[in-house]
MOPAC internal coordinates of N, CA, C and O (Angstrom, degrees):
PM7 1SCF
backbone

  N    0.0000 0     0.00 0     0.00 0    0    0    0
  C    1.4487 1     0.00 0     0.00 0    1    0    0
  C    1.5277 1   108.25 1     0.00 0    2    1    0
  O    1.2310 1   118.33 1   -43.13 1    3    2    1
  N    1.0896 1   120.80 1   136.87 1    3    2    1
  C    1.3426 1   131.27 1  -162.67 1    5    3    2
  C    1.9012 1   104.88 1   -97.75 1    6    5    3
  O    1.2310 1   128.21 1   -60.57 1    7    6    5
  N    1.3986 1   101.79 1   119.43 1    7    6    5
  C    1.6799 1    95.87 1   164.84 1    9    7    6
  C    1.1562 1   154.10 1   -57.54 1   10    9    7
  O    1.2310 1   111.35 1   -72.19 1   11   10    9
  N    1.4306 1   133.89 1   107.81 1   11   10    9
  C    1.4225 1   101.64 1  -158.62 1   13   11   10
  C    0.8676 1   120.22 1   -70.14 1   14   13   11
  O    1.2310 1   115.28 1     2.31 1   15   14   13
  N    1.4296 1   126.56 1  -177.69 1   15   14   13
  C    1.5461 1   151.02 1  -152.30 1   17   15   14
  C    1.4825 1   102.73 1  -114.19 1   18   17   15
  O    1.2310 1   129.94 1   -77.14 1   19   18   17
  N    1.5085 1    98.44 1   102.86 1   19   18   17
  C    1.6750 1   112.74 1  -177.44 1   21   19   18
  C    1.6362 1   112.63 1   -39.02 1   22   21   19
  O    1.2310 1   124.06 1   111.64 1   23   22   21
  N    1.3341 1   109.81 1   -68.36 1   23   22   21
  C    1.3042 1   133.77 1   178.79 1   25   23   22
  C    1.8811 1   111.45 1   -38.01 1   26   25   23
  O    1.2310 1   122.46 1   -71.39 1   27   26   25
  N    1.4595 1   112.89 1   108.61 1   27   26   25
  C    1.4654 1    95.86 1   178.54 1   29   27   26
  C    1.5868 1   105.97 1   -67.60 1   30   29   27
  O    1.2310 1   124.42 1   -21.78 1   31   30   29
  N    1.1632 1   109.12 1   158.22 1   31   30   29
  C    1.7543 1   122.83 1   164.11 1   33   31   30
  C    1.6037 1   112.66 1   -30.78 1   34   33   31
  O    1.2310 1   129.98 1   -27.33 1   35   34   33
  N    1.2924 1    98.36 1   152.67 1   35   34   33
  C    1.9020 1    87.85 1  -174.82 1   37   35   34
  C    1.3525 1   113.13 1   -92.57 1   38   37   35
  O    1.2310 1   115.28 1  -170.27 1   39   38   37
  N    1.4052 1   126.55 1     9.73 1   39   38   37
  C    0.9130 1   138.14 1  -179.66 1   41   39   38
  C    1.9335 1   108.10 1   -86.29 1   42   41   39
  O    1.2310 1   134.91 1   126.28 1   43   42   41
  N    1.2274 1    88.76 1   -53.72 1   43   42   41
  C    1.3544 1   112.24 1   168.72 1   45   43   42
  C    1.7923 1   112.75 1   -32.13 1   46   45   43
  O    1.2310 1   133.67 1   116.35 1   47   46   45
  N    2.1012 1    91.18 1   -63.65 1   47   46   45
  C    1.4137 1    84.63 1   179.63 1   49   47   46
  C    1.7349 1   116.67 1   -94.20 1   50   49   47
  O    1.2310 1   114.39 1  -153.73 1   51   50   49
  N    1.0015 1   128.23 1    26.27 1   51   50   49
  C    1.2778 1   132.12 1   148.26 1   53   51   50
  C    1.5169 1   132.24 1   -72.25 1   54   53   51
  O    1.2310 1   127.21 1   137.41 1   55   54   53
  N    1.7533 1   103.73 1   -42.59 1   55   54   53
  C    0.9991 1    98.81 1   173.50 1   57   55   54
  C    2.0059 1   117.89 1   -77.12 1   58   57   55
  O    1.2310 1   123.59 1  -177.78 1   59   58   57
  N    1.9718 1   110.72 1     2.22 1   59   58   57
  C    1.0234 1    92.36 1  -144.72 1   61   59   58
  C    1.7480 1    72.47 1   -93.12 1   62   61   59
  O    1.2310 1   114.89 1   177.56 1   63   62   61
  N    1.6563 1   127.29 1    -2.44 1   63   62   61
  C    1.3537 1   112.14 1  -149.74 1   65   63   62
  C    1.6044 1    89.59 1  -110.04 1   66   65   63
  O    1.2310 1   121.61 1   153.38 1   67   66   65
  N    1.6501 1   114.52 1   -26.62 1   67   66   65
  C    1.7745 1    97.01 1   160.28 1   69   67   66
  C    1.1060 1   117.00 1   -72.82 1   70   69   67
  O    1.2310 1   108.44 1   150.86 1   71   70   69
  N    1.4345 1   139.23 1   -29.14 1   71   70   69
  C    1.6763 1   122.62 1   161.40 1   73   71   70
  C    1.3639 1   121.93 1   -55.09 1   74   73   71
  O    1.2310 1   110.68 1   163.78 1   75   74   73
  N    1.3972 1   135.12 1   -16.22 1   75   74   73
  C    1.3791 1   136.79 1   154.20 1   77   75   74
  C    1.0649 1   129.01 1   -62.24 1   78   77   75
  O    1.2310 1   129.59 1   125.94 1   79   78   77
  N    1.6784 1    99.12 1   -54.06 1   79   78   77
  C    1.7040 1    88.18 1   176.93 1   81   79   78
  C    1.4820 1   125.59 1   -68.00 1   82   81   79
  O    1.2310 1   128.23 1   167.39 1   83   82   81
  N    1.6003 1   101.76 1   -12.61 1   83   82   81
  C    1.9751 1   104.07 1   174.77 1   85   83   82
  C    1.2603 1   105.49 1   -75.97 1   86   85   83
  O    1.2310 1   117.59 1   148.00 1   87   86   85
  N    1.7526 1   122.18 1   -32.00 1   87   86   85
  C    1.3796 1   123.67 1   167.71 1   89   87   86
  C    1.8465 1   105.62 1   -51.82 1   90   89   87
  O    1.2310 1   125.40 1   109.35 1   91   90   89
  N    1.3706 1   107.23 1   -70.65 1   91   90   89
  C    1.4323 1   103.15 1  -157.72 1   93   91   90
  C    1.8878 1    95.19 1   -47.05 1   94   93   91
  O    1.2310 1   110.80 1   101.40 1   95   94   93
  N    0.8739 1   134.91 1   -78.60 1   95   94   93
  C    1.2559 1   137.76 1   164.83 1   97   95   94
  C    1.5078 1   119.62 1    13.47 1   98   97   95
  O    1.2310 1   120.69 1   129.09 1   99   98   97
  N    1.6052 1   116.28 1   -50.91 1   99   98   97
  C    1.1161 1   138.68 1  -155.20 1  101   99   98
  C    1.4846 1    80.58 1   -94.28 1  102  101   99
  O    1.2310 1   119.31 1   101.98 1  103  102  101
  N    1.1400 1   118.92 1   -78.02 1  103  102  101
  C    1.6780 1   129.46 1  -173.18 1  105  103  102
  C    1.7579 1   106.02 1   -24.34 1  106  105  103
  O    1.2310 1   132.58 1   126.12 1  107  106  105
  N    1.1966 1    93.30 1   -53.88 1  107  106  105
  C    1.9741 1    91.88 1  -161.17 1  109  107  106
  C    1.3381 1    70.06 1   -71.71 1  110  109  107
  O    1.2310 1   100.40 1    65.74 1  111  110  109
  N    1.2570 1   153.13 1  -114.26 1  111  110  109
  C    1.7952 1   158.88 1  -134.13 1  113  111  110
  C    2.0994 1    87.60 1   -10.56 1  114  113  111
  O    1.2310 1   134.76 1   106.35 1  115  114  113
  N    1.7790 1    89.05 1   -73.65 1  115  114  113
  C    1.5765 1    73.14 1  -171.37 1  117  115  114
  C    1.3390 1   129.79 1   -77.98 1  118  117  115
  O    1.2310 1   117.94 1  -162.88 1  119  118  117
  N    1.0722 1   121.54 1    17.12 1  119  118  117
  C    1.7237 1   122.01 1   173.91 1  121  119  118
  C    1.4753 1   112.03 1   -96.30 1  122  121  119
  O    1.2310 1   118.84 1   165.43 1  123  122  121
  N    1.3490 1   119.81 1   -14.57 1  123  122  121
  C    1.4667 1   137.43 1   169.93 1  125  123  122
  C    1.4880 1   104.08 1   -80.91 1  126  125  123
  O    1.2310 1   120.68 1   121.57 1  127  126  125
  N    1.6845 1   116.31 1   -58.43 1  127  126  125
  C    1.2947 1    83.27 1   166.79 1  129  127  126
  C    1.4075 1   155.46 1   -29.50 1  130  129  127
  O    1.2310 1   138.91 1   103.86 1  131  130  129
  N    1.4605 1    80.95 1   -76.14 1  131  130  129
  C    1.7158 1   121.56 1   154.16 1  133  131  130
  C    1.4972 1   106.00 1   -13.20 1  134  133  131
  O    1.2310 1   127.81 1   123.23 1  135  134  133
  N    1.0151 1   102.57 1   -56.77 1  135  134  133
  C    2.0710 1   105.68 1  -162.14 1  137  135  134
  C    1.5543 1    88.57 1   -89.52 1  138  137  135
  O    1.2310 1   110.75 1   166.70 1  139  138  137
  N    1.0427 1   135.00 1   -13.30 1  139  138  137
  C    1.8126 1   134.05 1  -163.04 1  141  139  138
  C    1.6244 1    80.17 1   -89.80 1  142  141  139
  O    1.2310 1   113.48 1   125.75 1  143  142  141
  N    0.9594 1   129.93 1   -54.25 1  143  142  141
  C    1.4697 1   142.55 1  -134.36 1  145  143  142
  C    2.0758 1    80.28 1   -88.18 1  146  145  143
  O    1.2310 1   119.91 1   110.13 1  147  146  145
  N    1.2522 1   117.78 1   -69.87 1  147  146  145
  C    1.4286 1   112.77 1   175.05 1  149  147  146
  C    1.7946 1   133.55 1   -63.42 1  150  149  147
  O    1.2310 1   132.36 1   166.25 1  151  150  149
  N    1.3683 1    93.73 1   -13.75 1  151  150  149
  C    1.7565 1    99.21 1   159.25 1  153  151  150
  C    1.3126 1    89.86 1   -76.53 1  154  153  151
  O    1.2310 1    85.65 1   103.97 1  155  154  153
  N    1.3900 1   170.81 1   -76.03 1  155  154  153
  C    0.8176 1   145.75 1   -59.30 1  157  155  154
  C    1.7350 1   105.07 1  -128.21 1  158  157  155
  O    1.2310 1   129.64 1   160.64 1  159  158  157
  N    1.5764 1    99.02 1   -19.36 1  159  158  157
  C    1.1552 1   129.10 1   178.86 1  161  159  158
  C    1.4871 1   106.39 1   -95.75 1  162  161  159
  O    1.2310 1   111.81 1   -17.75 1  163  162  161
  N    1.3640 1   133.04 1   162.25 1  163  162  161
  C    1.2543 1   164.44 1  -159.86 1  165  163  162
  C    1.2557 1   105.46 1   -47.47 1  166  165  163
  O    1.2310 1   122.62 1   128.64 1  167  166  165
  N    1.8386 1   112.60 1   -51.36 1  167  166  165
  C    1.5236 1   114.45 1   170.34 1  169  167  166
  C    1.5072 1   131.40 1   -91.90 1  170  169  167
  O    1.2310 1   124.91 1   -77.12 1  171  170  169
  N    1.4026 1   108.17 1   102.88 1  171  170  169
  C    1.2661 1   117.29 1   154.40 1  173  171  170
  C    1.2969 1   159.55 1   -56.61 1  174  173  171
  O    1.2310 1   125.16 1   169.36 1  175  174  173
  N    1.6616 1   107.69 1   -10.64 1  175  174  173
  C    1.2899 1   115.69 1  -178.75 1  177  175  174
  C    1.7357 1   126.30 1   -49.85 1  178  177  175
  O    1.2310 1   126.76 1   -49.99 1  179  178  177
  N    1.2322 1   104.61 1   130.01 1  179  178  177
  C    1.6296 1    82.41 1   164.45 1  181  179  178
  C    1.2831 1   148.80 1   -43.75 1  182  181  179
  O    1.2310 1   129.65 1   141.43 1  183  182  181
  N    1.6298 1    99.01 1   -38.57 1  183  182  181
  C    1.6859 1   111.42 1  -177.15 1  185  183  182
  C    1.6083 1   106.21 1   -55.25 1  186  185  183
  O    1.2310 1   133.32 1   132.82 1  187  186  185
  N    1.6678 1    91.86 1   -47.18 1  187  186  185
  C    1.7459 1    85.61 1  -174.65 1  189  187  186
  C    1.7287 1   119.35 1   -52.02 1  190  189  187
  O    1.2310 1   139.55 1   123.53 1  191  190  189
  N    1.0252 1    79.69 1   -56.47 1  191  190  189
  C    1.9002 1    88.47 1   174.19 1  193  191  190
  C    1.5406 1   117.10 1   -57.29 1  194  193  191
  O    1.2310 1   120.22 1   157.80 1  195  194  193
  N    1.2451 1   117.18 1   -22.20 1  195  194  193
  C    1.6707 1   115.62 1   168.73 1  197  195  194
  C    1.6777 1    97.39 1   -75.73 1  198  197  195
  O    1.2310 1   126.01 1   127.88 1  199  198  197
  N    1.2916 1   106.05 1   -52.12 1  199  198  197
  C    1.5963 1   110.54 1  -162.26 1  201  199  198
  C    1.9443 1    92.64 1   -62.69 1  202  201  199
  O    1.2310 1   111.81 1   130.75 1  203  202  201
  N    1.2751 1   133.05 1   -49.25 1  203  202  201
  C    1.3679 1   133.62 1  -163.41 1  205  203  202
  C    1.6032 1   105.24 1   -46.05 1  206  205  203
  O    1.2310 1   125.17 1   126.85 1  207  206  205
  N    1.5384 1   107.68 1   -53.15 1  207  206  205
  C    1.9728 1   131.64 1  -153.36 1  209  207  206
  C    1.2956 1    79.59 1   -86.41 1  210  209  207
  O    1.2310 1   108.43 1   126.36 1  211  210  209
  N    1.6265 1   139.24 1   -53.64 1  211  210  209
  C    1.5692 1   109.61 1   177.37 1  213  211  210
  C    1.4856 1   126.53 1   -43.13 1  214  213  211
  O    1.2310 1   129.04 1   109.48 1  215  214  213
  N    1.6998 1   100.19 1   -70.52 1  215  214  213
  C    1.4112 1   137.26 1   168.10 1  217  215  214
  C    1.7201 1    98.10 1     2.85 1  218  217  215
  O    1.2310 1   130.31 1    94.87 1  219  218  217
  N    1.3532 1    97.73 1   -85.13 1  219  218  217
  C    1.4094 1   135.18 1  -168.93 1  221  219  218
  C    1.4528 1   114.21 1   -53.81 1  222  221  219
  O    1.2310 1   119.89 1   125.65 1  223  222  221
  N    1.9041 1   117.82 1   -54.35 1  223  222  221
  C    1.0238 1   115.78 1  -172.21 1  225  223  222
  C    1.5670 1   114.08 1   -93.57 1  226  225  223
  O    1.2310 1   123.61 1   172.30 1  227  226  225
  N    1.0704 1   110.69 1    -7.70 1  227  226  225
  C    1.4949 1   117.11 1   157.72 1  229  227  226
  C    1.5957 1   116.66 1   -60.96 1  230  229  227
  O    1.2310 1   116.68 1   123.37 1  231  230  229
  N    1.7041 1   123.92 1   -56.63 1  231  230  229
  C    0.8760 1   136.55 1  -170.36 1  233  231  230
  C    1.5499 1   103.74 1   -47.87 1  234  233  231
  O    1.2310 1   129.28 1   128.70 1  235  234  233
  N    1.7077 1    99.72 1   -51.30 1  235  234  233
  C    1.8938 1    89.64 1  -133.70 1  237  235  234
  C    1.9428 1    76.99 1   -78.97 1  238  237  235
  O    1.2310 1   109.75 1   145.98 1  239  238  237
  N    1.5910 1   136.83 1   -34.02 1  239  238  237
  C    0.9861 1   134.54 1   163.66 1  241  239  238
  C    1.3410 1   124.45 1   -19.17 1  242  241  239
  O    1.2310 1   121.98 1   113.94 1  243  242  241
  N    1.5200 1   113.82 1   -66.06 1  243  242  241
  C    1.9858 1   122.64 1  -179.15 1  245  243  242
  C    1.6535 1    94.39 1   -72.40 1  246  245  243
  O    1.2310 1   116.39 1   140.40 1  247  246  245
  N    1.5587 1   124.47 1   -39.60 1  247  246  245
  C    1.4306 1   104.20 1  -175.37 1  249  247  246
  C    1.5625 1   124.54 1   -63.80 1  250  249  247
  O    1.2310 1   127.13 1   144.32 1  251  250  249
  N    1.8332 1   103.88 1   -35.68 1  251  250  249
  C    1.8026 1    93.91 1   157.66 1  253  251  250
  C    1.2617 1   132.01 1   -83.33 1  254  253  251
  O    1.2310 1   119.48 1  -172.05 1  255  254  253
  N    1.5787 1   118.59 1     7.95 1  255  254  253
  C    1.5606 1   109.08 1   179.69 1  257  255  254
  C    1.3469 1    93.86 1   -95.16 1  258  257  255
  O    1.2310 1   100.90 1   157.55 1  259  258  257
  N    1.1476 1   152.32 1   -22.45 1  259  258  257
  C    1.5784 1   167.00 1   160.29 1  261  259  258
  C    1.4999 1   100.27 1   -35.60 1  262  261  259
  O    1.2310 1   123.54 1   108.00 1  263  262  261
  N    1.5563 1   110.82 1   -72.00 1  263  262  261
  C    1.4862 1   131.43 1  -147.90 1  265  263  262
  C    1.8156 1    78.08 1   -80.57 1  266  265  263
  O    1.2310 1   117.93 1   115.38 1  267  266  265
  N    1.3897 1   121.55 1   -64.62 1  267  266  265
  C    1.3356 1   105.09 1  -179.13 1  269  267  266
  C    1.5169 1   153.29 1   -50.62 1  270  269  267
  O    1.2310 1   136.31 1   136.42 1  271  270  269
  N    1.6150 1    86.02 1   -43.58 1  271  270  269
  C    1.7912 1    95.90 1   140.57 1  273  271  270
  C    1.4614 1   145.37 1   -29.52 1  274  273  271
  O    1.2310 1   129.37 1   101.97 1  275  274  273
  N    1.2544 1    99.55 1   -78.03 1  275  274  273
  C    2.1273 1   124.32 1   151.36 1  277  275  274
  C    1.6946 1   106.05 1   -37.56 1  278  277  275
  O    1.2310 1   127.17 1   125.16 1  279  278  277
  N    1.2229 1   103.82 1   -54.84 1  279  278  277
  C    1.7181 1    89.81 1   169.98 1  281  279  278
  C    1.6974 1   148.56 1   -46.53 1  282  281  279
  O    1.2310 1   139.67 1   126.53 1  283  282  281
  N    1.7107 1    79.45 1   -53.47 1  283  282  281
  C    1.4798 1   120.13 1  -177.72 1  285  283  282
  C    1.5605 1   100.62 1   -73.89 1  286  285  283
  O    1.2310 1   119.96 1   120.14 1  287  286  285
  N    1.4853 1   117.67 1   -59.86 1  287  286  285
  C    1.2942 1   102.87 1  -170.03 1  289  287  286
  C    2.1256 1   110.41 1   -78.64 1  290  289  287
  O    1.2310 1   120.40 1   171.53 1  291  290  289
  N    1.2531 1   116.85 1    -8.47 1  291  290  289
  C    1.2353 1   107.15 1   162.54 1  293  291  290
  C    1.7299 1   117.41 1   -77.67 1  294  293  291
  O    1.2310 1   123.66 1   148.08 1  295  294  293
  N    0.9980 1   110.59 1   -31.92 1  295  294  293
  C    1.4331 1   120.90 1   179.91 1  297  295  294
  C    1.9707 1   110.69 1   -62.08 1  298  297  295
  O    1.2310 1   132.78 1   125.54 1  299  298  297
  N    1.1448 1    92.91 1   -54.46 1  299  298  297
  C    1.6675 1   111.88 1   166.93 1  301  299  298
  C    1.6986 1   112.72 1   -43.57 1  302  301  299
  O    1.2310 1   118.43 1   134.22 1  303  302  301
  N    1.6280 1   120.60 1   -45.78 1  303  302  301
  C    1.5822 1   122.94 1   157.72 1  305  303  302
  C    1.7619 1    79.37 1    94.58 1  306  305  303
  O    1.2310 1   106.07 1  -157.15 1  307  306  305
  N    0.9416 1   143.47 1    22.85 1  307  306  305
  C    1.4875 1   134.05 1   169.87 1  309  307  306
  C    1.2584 1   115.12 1   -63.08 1  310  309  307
  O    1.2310 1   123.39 1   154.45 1  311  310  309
  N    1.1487 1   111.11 1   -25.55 1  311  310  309
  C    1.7600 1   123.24 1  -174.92 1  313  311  310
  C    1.3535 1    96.81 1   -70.35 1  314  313  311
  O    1.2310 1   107.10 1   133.57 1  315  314  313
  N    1.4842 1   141.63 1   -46.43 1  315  314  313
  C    1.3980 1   129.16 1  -150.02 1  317  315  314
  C    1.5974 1    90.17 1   -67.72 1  318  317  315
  O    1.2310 1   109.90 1   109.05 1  319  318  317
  N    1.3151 1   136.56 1   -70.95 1  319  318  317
  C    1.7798 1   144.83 1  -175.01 1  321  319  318
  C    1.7675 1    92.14 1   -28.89 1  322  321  319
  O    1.2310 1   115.19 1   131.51 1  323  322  321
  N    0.9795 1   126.72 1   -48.49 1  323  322  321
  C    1.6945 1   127.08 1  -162.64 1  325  323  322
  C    1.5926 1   109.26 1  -107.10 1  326  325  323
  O    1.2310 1   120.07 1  -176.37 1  327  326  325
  N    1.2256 1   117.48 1     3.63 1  327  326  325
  C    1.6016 1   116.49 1   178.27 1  329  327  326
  C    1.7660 1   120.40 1   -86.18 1  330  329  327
  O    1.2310 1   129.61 1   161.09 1  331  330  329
  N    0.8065 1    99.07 1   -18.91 1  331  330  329
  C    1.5781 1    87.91 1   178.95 1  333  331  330
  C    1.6741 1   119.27 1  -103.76 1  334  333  331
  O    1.2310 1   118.75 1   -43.16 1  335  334  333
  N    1.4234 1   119.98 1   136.84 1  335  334  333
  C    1.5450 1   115.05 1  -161.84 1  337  335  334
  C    1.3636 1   102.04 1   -98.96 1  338  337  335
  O    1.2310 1   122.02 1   -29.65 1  339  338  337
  N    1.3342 1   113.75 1   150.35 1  339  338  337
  C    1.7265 1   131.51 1  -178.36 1  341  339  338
  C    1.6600 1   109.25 1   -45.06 1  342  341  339
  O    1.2310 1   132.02 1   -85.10 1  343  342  341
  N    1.0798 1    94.40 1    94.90 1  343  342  341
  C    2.0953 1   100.61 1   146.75 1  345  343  342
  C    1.6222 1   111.69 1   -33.26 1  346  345  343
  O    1.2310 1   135.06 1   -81.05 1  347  346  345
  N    1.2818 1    88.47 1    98.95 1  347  346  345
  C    1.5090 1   108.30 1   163.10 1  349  347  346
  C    1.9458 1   109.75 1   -49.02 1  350  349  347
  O    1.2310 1   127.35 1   -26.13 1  351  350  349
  N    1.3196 1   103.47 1   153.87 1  351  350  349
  C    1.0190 1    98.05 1   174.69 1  353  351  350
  C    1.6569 1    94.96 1  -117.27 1  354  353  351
  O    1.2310 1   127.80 1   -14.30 1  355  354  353
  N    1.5752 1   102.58 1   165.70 1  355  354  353
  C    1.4544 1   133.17 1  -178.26 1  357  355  354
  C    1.2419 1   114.60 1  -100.25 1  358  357  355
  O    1.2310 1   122.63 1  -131.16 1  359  358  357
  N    1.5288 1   112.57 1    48.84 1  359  358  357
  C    1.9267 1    84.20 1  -159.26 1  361  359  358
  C    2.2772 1    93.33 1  -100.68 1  362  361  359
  O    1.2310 1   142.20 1   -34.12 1  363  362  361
  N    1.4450 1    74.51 1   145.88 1  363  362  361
  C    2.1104 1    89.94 1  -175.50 1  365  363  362
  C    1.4988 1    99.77 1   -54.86 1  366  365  363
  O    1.2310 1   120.10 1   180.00 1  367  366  365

């Protein structure tokens, strides 16, 4: 039986590094909001507004490399070769 091949397909990770950069893209749009939307209100500090555009653009960032991952690697079918667990044996 042949091992698989750690490395996903490069196709695989192409599509996983142009869905990032439309993510990162997306992220700064909404972390600018985000901080537009909290200057806009009472508190001004900087920290907050550094801490908000991180906060935010970190989040929505790890939440699509997560969601994209789970996609990509179900879509890929890698699971069927590695899905089924070892038959116990019976021995007397």
């Amino acid at each position: 039986m042949a091992s698989p091949d750690p490395a996903p397909p490069r196709s695989i990770r192409q599509r996983f590094v142009r869905i990032m950069r439309i993510a990162a893209a997306v992220s700064i749009v909404i972390a600018a909001l985000a901080v537009a939307l909290v200057a806009r209100g009472q508190s001004e500090h900087i920290h907050m507004l550094i801490a908000t555009a991180l906060g935010i653009g970190l989040t929505v960032l790890l939440g699509t490399a997560m969601i994209t991952g789970t996609f990509l690697i179900r879509r890929s079918n890698d699971d069927a070769a590695a899905g089924s667990a070892p038959k116990e044996r019976n021995e007397p």
